[in-house]
C-alpha atoms as an extended CHARMM CRD file, in Angstrom:
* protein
*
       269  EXT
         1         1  UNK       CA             75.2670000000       85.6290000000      102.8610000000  PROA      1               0.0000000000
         2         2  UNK       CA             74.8930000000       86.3170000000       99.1720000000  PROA      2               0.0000000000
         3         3  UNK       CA             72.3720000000       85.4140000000       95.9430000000  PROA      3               0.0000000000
         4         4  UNK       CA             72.8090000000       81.7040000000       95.1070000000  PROA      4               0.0000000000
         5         5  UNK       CA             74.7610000000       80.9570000000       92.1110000000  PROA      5               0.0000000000
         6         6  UNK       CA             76.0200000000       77.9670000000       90.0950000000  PROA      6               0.0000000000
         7         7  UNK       CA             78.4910000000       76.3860000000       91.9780000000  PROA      7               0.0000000000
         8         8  UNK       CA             80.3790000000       76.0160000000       89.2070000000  PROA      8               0.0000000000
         9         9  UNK       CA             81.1940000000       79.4610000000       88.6790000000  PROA      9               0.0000000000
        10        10  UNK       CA             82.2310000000       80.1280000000       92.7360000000  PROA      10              0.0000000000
        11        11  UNK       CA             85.4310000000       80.3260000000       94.0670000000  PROA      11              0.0000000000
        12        12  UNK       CA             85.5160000000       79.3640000000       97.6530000000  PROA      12              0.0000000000
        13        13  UNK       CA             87.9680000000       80.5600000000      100.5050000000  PROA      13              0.0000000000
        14        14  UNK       CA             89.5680000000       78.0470000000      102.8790000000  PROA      14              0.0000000000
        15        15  UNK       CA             86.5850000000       78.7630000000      105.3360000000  PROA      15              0.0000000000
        16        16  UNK       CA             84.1670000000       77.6190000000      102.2540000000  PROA      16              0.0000000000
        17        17  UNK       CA             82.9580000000       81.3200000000      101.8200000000  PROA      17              0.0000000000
        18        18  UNK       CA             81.8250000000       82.3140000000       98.5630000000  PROA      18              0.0000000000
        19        19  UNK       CA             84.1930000000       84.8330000000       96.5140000000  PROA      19              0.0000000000
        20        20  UNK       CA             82.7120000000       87.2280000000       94.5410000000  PROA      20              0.0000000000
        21        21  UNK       CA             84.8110000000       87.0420000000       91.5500000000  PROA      21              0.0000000000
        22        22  UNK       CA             83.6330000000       87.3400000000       88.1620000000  PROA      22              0.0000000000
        23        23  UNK       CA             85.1660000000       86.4680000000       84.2130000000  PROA      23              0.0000000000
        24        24  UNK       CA             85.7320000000       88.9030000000       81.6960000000  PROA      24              0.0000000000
        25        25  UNK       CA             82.3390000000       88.8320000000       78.8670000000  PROA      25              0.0000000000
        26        26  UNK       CA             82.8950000000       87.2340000000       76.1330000000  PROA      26              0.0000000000
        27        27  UNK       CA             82.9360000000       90.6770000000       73.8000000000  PROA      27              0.0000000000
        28        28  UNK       CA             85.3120000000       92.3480000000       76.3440000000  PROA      28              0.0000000000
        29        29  UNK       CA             87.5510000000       89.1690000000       76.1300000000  PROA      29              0.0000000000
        30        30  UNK       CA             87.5550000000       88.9310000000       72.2900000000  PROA      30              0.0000000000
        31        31  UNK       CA             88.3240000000       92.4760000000       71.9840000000  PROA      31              0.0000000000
        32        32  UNK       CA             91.6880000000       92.1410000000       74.6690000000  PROA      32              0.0000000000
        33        33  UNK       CA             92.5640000000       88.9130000000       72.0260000000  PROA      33              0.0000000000
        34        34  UNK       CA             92.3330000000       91.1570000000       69.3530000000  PROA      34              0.0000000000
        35        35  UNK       CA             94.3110000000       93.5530000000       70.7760000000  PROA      35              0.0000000000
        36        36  UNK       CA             96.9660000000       90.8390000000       71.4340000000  PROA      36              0.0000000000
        37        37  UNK       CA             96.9800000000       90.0480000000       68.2660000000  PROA      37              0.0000000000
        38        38  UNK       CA             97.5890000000       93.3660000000       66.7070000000  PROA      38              0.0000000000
        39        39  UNK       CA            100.4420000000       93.0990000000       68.5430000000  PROA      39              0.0000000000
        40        40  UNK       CA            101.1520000000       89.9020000000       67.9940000000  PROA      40              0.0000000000
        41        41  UNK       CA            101.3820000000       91.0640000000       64.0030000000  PROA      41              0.0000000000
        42        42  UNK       CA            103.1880000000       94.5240000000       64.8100000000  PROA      42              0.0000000000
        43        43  UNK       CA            105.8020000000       92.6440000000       65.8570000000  PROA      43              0.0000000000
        44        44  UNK       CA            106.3880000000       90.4630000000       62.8740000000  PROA      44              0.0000000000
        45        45  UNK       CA            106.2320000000       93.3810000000       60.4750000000  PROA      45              0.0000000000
        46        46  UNK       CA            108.6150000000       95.1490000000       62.2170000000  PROA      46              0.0000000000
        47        47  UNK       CA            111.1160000000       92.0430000000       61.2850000000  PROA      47              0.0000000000
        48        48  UNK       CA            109.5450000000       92.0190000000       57.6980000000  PROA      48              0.0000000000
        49        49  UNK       CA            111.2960000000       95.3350000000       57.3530000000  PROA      49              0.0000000000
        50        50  UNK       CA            114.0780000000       94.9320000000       59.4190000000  PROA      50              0.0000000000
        51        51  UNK       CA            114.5660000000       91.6640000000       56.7790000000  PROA      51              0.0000000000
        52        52  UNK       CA            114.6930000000       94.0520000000       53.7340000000  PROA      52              0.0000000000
        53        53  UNK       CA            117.0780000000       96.4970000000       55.1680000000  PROA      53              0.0000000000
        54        54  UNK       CA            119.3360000000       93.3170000000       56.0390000000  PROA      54              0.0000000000
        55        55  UNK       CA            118.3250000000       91.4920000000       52.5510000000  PROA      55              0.0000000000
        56        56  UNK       CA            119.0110000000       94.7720000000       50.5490000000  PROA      56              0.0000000000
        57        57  UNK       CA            122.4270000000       94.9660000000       52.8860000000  PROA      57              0.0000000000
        58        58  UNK       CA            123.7600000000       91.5470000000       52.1700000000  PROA      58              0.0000000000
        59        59  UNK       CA            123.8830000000       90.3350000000       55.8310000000  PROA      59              0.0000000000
        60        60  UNK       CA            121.3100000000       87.8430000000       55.0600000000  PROA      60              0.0000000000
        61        61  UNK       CA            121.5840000000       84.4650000000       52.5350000000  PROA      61              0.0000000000
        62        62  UNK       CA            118.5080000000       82.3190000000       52.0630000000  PROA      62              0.0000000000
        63        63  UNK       CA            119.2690000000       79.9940000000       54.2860000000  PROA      63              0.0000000000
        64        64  UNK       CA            119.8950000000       82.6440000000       57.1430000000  PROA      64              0.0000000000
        65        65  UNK       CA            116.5160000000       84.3740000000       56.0110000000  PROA      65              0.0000000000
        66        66  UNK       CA            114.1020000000       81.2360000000       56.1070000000  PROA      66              0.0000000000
        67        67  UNK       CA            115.2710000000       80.6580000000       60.0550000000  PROA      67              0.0000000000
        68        68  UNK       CA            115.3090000000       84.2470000000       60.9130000000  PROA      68              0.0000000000
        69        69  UNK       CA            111.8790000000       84.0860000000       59.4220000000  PROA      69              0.0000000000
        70        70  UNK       CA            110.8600000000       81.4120000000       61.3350000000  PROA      70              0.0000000000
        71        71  UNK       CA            111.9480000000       82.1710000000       64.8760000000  PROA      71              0.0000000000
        72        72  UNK       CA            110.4400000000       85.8690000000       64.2100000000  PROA      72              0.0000000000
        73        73  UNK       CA            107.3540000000       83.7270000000       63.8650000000  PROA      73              0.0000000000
        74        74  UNK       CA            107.6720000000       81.9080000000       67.1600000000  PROA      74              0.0000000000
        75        75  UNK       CA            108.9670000000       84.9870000000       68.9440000000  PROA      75              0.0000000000
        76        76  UNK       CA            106.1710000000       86.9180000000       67.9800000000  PROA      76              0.0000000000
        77        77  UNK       CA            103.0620000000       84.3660000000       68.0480000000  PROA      77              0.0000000000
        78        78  UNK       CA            104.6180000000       82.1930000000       70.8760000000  PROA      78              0.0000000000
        79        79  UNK       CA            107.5700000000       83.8070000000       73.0320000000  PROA      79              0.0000000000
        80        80  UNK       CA            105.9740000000       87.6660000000       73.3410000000  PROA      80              0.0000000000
        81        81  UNK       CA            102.6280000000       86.0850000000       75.0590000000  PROA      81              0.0000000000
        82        82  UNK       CA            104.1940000000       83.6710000000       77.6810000000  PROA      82              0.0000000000
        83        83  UNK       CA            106.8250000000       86.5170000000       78.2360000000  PROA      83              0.0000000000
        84        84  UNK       CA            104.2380000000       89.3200000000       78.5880000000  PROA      84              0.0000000000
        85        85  UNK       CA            101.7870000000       87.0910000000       80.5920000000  PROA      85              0.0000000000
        86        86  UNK       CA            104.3200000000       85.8460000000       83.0970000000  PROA      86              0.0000000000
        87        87  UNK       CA            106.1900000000       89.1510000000       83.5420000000  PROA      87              0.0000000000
        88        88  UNK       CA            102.8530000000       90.6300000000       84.0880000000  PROA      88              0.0000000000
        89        89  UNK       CA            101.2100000000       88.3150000000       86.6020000000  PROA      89              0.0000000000
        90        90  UNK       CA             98.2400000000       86.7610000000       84.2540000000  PROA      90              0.0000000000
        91        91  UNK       CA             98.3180000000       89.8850000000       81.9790000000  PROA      91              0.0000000000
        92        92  UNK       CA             98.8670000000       91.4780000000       78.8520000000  PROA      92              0.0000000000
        93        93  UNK       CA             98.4790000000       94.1360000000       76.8950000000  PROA      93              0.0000000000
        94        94  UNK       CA             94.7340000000       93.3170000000       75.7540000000  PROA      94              0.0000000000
        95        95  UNK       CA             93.9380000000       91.9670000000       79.3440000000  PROA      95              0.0000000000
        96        96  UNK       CA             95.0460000000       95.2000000000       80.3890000000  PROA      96              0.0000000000
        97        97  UNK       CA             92.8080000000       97.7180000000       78.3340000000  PROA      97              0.0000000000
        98        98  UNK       CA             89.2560000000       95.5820000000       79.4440000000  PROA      98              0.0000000000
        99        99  UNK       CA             90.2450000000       94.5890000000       82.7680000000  PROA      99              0.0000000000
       100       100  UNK       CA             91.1010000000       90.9280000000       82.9070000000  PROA      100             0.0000000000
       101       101  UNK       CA             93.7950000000       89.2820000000       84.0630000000  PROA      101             0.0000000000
       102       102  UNK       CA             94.1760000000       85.2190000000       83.4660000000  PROA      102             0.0000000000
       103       103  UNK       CA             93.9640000000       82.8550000000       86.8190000000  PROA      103             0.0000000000
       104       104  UNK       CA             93.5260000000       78.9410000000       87.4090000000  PROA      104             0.0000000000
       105       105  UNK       CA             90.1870000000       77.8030000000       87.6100000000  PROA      105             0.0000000000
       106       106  UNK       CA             90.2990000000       78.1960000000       91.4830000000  PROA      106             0.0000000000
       107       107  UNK       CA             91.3480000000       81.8520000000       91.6730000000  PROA      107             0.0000000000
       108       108  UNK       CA             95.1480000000       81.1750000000       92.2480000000  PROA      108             0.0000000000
       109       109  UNK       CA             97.8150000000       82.8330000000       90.3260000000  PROA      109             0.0000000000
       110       110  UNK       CA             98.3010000000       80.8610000000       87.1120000000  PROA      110             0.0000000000
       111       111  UNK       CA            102.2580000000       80.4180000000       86.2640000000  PROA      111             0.0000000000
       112       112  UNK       CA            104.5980000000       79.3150000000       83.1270000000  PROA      112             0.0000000000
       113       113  UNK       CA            102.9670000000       76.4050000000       82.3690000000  PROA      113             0.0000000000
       114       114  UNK       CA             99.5490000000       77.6510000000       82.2000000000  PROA      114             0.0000000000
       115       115  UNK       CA            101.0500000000       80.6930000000       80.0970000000  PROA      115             0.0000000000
       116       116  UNK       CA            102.9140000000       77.8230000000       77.7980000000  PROA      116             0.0000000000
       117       117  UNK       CA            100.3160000000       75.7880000000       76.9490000000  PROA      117             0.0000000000
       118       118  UNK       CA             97.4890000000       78.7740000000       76.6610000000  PROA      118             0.0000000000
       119       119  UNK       CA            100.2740000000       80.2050000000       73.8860000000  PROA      119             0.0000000000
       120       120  UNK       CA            100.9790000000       77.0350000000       72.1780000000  PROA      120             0.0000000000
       121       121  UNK       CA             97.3050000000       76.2810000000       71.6590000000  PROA      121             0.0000000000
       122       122  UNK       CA             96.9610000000       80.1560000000       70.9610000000  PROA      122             0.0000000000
       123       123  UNK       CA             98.8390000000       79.5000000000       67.4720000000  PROA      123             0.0000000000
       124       124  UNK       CA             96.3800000000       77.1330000000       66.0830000000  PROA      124             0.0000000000
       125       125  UNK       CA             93.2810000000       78.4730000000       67.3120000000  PROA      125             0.0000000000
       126       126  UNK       CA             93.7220000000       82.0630000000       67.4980000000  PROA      126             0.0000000000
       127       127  UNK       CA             96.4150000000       82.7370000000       64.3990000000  PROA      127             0.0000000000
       128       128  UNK       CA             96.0720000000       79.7630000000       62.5840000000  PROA      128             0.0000000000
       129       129  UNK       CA             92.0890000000       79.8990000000       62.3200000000  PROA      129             0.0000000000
       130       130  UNK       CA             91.9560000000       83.4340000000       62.7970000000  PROA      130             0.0000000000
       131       131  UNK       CA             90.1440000000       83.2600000000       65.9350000000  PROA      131             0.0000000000
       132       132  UNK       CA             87.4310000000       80.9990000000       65.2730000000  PROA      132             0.0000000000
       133       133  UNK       CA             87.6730000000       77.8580000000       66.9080000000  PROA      133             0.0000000000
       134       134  UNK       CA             88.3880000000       80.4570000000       69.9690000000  PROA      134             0.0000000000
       135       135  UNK       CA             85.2850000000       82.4070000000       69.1850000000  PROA      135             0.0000000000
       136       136  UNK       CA             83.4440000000       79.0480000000       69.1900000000  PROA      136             0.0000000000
       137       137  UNK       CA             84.4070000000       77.3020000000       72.3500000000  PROA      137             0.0000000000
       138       138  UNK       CA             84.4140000000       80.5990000000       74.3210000000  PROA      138             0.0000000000
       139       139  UNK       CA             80.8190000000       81.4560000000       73.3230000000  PROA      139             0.0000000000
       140       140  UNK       CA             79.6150000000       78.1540000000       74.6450000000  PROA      140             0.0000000000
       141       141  UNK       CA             80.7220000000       77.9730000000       78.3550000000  PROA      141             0.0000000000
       142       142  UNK       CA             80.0910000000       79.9400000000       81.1120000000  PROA      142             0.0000000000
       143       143  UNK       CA             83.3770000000       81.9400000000       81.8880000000  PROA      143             0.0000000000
       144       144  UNK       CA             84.3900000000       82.6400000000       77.4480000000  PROA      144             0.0000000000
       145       145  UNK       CA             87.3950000000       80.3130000000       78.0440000000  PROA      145             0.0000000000
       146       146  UNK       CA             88.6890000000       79.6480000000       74.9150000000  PROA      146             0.0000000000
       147       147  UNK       CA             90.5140000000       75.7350000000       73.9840000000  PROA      147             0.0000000000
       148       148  UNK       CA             94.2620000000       76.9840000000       75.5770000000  PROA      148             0.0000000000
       149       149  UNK       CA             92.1490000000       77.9190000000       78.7150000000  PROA      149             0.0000000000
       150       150  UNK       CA             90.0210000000       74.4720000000       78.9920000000  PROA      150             0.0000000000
       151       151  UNK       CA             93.2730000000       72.6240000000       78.1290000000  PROA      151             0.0000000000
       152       152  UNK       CA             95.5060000000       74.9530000000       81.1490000000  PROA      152             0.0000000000
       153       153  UNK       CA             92.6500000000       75.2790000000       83.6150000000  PROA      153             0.0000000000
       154       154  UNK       CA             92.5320000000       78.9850000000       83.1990000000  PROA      154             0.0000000000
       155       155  UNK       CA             89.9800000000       81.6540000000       82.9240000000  PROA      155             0.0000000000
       156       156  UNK       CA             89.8220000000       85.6050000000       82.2760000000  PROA      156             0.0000000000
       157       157  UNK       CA             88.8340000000       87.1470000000       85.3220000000  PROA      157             0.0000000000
       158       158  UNK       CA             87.6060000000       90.6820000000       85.9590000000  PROA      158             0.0000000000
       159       159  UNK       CA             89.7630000000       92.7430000000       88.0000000000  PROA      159             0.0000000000
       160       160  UNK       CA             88.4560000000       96.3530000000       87.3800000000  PROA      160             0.0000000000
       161       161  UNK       CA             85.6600000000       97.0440000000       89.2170000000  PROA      161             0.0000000000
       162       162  UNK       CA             84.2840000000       99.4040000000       90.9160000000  PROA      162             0.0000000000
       163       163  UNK       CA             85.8220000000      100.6270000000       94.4120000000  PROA      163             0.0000000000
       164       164  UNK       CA             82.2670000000       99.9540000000       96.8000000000  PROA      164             0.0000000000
       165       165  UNK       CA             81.7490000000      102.8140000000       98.9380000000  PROA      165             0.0000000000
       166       166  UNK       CA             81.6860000000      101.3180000000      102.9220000000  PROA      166             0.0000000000
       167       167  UNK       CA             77.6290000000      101.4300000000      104.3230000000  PROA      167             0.0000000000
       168       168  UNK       CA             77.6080000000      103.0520000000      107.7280000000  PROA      168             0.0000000000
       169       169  UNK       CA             73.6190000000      101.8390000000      109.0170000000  PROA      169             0.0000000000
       170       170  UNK       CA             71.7600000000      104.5320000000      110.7530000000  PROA      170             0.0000000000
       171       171  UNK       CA             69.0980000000      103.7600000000      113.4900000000  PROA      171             0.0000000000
       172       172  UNK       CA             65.7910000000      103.6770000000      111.7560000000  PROA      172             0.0000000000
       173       173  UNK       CA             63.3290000000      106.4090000000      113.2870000000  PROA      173             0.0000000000
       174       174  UNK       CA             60.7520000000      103.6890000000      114.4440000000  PROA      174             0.0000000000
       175       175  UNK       CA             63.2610000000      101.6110000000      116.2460000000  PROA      175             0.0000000000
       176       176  UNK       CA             64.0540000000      105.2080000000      118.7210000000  PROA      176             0.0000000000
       177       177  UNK       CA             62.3600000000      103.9850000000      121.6370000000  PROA      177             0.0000000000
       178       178  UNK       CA             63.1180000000      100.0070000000      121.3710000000  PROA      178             0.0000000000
       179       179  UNK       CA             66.7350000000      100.5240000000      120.9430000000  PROA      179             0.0000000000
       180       180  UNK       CA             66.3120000000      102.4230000000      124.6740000000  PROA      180             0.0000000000
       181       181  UNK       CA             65.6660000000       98.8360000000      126.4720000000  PROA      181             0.0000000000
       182       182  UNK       CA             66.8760000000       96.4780000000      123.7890000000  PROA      182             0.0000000000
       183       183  UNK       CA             69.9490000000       93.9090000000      124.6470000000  PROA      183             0.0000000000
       184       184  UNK       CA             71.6910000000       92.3370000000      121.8680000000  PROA      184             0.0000000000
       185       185  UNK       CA             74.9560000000       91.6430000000      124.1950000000  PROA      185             0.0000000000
       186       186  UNK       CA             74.4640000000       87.7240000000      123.5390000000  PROA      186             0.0000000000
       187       187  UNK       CA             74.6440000000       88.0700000000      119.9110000000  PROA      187             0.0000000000
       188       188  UNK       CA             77.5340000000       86.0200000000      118.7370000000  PROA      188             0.0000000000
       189       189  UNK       CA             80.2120000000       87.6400000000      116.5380000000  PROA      189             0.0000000000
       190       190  UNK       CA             79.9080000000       85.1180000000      113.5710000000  PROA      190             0.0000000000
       191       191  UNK       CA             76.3430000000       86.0960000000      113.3080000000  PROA      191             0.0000000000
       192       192  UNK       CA             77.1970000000       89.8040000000      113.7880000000  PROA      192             0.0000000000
       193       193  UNK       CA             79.6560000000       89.5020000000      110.9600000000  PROA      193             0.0000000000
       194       194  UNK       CA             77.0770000000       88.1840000000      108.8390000000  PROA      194             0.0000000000
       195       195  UNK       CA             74.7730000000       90.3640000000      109.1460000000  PROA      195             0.0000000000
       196       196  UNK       CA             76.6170000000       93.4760000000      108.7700000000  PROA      196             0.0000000000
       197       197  UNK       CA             78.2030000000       91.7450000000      105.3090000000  PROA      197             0.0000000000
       198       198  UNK       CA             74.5500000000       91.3570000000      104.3460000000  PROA      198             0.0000000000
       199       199  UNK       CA             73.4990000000       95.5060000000      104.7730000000  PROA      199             0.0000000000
       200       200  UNK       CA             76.5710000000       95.8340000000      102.6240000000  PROA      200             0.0000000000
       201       201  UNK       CA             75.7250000000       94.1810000000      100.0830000000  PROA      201             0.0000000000
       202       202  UNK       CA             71.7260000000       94.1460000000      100.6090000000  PROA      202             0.0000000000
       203       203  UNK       CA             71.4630000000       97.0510000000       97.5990000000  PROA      203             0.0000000000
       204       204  UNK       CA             73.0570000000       94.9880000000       94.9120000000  PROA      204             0.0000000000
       205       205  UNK       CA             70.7940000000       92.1130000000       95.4390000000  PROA      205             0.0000000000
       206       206  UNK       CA             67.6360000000       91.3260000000       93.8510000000  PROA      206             0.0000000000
       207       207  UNK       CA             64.4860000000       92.1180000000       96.2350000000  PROA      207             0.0000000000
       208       208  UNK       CA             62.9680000000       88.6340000000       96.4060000000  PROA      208             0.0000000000
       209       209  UNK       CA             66.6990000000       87.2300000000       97.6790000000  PROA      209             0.0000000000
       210       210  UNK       CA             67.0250000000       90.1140000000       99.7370000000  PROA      210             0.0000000000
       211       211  UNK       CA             64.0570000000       89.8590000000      101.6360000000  PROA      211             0.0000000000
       212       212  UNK       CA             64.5360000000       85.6950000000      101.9980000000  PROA      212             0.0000000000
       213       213  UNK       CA             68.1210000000       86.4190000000      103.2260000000  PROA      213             0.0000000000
       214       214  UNK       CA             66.7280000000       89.1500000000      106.0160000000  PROA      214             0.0000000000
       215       215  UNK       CA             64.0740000000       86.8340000000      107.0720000000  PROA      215             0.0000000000
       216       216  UNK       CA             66.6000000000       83.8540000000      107.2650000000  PROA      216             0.0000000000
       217       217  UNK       CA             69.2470000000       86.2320000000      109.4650000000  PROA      217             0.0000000000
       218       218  UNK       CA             66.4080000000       87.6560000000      111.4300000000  PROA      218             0.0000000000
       219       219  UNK       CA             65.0880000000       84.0470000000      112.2220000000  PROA      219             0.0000000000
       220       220  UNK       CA             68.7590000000       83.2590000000      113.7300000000  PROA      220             0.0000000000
       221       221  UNK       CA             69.1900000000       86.4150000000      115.7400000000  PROA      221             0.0000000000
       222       222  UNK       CA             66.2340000000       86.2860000000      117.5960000000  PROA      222             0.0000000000
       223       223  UNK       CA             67.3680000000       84.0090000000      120.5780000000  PROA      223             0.0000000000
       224       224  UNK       CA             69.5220000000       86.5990000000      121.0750000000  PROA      224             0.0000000000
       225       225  UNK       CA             67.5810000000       89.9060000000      120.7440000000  PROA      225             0.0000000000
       226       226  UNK       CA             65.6730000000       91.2400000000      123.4960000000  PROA      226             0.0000000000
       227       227  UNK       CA             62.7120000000       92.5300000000      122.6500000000  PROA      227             0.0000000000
       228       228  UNK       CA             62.1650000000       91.4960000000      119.0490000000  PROA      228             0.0000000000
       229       229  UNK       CA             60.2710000000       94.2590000000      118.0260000000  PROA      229             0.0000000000
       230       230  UNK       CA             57.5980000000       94.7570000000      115.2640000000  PROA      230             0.0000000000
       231       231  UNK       CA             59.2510000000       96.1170000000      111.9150000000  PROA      231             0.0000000000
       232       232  UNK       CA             60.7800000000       95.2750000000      109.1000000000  PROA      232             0.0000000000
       233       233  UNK       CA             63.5010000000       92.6570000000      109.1530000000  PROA      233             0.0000000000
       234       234  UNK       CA             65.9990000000       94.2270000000      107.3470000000  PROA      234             0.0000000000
       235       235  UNK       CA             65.1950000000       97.4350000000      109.4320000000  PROA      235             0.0000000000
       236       236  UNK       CA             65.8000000000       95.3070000000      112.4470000000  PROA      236             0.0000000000
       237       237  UNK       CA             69.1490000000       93.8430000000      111.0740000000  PROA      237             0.0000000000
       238       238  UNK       CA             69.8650000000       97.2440000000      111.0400000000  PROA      238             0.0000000000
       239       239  UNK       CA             68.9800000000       98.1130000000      114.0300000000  PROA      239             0.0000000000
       240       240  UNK       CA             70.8560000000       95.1160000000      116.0460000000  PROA      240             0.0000000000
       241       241  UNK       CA             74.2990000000       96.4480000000      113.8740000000  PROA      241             0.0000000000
       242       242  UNK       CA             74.1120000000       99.6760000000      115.4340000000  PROA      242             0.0000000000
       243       243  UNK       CA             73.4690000000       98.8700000000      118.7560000000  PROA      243             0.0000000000
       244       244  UNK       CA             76.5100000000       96.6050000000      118.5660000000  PROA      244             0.0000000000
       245       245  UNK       CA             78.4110000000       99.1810000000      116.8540000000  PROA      245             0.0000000000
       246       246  UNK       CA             77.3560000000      101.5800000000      119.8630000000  PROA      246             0.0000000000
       247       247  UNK       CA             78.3690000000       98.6670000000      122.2840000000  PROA      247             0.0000000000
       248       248  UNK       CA             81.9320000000       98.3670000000      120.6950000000  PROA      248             0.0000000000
       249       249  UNK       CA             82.7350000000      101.8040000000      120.8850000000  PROA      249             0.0000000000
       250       250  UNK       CA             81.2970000000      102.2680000000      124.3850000000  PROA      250             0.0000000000
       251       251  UNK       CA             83.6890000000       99.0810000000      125.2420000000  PROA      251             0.0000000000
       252       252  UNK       CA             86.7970000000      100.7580000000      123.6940000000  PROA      252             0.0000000000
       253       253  UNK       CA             86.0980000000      103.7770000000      125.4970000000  PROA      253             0.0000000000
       254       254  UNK       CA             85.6570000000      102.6910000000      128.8840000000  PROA      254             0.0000000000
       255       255  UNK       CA             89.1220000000      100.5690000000      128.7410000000  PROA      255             0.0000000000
       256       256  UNK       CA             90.6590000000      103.6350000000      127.6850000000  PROA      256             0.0000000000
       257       257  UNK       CA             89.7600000000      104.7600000000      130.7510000000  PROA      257             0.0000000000
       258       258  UNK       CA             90.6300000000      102.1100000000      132.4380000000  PROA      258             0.0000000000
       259       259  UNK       CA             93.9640000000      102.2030000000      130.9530000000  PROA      259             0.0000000000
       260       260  UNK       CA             94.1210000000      106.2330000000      131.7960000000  PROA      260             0.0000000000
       261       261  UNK       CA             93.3840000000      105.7600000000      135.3410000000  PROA      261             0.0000000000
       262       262  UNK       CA             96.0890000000      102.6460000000      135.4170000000  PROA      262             0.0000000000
       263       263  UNK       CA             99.0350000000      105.0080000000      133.4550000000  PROA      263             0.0000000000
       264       264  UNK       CA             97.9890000000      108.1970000000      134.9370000000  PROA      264             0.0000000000
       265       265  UNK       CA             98.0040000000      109.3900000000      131.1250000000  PROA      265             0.0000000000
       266       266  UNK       CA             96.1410000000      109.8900000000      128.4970000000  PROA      266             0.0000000000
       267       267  UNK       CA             96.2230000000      106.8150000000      126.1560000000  PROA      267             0.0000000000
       268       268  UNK       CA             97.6010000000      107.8130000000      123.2760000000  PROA      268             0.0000000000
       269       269  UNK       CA             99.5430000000      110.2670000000      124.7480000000  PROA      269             0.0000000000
């Protein structure tokens, strides 16, 4: 279970599970544009002086010069983004350096088309107004998506974050003697799973939801906990995980017995 958020901003897993995904900010997104852009711009100069060299060499008439010109333009404003954004799986060189990497609205991988049209649009509100009708729409909705984005059903989202170290739960010291004579063998798994995805992410969560979503899992486990004893909920949330933790391993153990005495050999082995 997790912190309620706006629906709006969830991505949901074919079992309706909330994913924790998150957009890039808007600074850290206009920043990765800009970058693009420089790019974007590096590019055409380098055919600005490529053009001299061929002007000043007589390979180039006017005629030839005004459509070289021109498809520089579109390679460099148009052709390099799709290219480096479908190459690259929903990034580029910008998305890179902050982190982001462009999907569809419902987390899926977003292809050509959503590359084409985010480019297209890209020319007239990124180049052509120098990033301000993209400054404006992406600092008025929720997930910084700028007009190509609305228009393509993309968004920006985060994918450098930071690696979550796995929470092993330890017996608290004043559940010693109850976890002697407790039973939590009825426990169903679903629940289980819950509740150990809960003490993993209890410490990022606010106190108030913490303590509502303790209460709420404690509530449902305790038809199945025998003796409910007299502490804190999350405490005994914790306390129910390890004893099924110590009832998994002692149930892998004793069928590697089993399988031992079966073989005549150590499994293994």
């Amino acid at each position: 279970m997790s912190v309620p958020i706006d629906a709006s901003d969830e991505v949901l897993s074919g079992e309706a599970v909330a994913i924790d995904v998150q957009p890039v900010g808007f600074l850290l997104r206009a920043l990765g544009a800009l970058i693009d852009m420089v790019l974007g711009f590096a590019v055409f100069i380098l055919w600005l002086f490529l053009r001299i060299w061929l002007l000043d060499a007589g390979v180039l008439d006017d005629a030839t010069d005004r459509i070289a010109t021109v498809a520089a333009l579109v390679v460099s404003f148009v052709v390099l983004p799709i290219t480096m954004e479908v190459a690259m799986k929903g990034r580029s060189l910008g998305k890179l350096a902050v982190g982001g990497r462009i999907v569809r609205v419902d987390g899926g991988a977003a292809g050509f088309r959503h590359a084409f049209i985010r480019a297209l649009l890209g020319v007239l509100e990124i180049y052509g107004t120098f990033g301000g009708i993209a400054v404006l729409t992406g600092a008025f909705n929720a997930r910084s998506q700028r007009l190509g984005d609305l228009v393509a059903g993309t968004y920006s989202q985060r994918v450098r974050t930071p690696r979550l170290v796995p929470l092993v739960p330890i017996l608290p010291p004043e559940l010693g003697g109850w976890a002697q004579i407790a039973d939590v063998a009825r426990l169903p798994d679903r629940l289980a799973r819950r509740i150990s995805q809960f003490l993993q992410s209890a410490p990022r969560m606010v106190p108030a939801a913490r303590a509502r979503v303790a209460q709420d899992l404690l509530t449902e486990a305790m038809p199945y906990v025998s003796p409910m004893p007299p502490a804190h909920p999350e405490a005994v949330l914790i306390g129910i995980t390890v004893l099924r933790r110590e009832r998994e391993r002692r149930a892998l153990e004793n069928s590697d017995r089993r399988a031992e005495k079966l073989t005549g050999r150590r499994v293994g082995v």
